[in-house]
C-alpha positions in Angstrom: -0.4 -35.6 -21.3 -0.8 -37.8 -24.4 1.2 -38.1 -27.3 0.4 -39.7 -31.0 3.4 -41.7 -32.1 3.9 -44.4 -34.9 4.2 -47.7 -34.1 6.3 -50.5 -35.5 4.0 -51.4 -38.4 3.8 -47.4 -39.3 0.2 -47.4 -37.3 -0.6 -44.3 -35.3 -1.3 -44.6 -31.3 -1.7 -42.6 -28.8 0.3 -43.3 -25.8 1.3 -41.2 -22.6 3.7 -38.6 -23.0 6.9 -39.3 -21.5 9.4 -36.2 -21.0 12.7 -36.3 -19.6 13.2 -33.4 -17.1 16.9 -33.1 -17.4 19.6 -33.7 -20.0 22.9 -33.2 -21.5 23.8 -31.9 -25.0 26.3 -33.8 -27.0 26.5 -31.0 -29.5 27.2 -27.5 -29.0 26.0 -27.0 -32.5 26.1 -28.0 -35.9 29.5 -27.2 -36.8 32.6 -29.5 -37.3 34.0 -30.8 -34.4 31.8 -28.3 -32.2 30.6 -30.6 -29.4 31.0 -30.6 -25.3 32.8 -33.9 -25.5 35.9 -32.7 -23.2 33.2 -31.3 -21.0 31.2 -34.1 -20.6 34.5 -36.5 -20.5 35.0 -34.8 -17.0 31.6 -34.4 -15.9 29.4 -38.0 -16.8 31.7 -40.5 -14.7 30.7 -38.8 -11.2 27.2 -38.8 -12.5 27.2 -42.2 -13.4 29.2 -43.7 -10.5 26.8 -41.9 -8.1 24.0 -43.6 -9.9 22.3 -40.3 -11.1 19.9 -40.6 -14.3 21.1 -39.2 -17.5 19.7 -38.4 -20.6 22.4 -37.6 -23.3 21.3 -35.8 -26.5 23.2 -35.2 -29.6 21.9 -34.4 -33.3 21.6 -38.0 -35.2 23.5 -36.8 -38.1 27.0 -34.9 -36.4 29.6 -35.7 -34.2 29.4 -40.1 -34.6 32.6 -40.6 -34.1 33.0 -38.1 -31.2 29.5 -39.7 -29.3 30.4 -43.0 -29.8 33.8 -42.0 -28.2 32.1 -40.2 -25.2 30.1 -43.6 -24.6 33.4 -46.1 -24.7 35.4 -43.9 -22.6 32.4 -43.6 -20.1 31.3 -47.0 -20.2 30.0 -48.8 -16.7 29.2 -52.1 -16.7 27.0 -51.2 -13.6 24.6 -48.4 -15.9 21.3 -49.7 -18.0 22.6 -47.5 -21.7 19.3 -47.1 -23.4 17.8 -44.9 -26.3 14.8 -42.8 -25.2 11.9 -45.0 -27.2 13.8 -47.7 -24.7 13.2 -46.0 -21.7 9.5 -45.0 -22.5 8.8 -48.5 -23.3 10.5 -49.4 -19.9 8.7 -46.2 -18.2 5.4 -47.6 -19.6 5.7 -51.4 -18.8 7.0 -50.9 -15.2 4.6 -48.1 -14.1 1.3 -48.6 -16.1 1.1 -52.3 -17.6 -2.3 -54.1 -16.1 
């Protein structure tokens, strides 16, 4: 699969499509304070002390305060925390660069 995407200089490219196959949703929806924070409080430190991959969504616009409270009280020195244009870039590099 290919993708068209917009470079840094606002240029379009295309570039392979890359698609996570599973992830977690921050937000349970737009409302105030309606997130799966608790949820995930519980749930993430397993899957990151086992290692496991995980892709954490939320909406760019709701909940700051409760993400970026999610990801202190979660944090592991021992985990690579990157934004998905991250990952592609490091998907990209590590599997296709000649």
């Amino acid at each position: 699969c290919q993708a068209v995407i917009t470079n840094q200089d606002n240029i379009p490219e295309v570039t392979k499509l890359i698609i996570p196959r599973v992830h977690f949703s921050f937000d349970a929806s737009v409302k105030l304070n309606h997130h799966h924070k608790d949820y995930l409080l519980e749930s993430l430190p397993h899957q990151i002390n086992s290692g496991n991959y995980i892709v954490l969504m939320n909406h760019p616009d709701i909940h700051q305060d409760a993400f970026r409270e999610l990801l202190k009280a979660t944090y592991n020195s021992n985990t690579w925390y990157a934004t998905m244009s991250e990952v592609s870039k490091w998907y990209i590099f590590s599997r296709f660069a000649k």
